[in-house]
C-alpha positions as CSV (number, residue, x, y, z in Angstrom):
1,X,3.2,8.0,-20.7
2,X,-0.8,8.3,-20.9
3,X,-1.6,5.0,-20.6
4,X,-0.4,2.2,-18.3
5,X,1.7,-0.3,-19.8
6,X,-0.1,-3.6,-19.7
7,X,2.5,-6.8,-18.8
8,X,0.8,-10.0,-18.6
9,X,0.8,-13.3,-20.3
10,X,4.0,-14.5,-20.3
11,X,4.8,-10.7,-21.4
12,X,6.8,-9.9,-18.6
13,X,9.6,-8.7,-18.2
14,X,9.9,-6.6,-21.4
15,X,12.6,-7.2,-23.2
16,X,13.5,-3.0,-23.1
17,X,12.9,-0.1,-20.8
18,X,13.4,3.5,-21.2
19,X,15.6,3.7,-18.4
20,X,15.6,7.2,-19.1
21,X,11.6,7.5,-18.5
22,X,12.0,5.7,-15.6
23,X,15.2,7.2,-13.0
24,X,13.3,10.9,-12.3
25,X,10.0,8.8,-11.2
26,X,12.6,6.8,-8.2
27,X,12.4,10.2,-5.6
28,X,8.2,11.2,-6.1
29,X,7.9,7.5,-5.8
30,X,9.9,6.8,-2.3
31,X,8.7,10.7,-1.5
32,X,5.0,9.3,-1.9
33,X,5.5,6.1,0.0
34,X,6.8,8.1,2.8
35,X,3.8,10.2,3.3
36,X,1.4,7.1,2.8
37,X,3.8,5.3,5.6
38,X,3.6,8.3,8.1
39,X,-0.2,8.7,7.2
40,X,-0.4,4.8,8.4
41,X,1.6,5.5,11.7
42,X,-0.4,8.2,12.5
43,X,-3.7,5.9,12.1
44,X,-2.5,3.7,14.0
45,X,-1.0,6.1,17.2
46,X,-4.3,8.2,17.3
47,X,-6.2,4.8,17.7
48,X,-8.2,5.2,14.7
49,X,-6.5,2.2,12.5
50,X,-5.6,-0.8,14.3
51,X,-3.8,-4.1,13.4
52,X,-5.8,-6.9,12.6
53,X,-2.8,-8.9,11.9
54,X,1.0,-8.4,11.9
55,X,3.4,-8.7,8.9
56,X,5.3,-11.8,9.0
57,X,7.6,-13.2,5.8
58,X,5.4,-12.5,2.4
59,X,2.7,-12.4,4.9
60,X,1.2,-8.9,4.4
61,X,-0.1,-7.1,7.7
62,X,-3.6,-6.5,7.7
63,X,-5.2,-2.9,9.4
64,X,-8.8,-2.5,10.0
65,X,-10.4,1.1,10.8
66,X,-12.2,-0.6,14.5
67,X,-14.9,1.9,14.7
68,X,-16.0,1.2,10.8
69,X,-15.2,-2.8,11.7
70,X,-17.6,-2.4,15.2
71,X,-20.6,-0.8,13.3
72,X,-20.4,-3.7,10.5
73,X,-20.5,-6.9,12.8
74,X,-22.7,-4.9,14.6
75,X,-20.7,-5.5,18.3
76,X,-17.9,-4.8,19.6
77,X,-14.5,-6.7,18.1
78,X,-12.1,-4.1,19.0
């Protein structure tokens, strides 16, 4: 696959996938979200990345790097 498949427009779902294509990309995916899901937890336990707002429902959570967040409003919010 070189290019992304574009779905839009009333296009989606397709009407075929190559299943085949598609099974030996499940384990780099979930092995990929893993790391990105221990990189955020180790954000957040060193202090650097902080939650603006919790996760609730289809309600994503929403993080916010306080230091970076400070020096744009210019004072202290965190």
């Amino acid at each position: 696959m070189n290019q992304p498949v574009q779905y839009h427009y009333a296009k989606f779902p397709p009407s075929t996938m190559d299943w085949s294509r598609l099974i030996p990309l499940i384990g780099p995916a979930s092995a990929a979200l893993a790391r990105f899901d221990g990189t955020l937890s180790a954000l957040r336990e060193s202090g650097l990345l902080k939650i603006l707002r919790e996760a609730s429902g289809r309600r994503p959570a929403f993080y916010v790097f306080s230091e970076l967040l400070n020096t744009a409003e210019g004072k202290d919010v965190f």
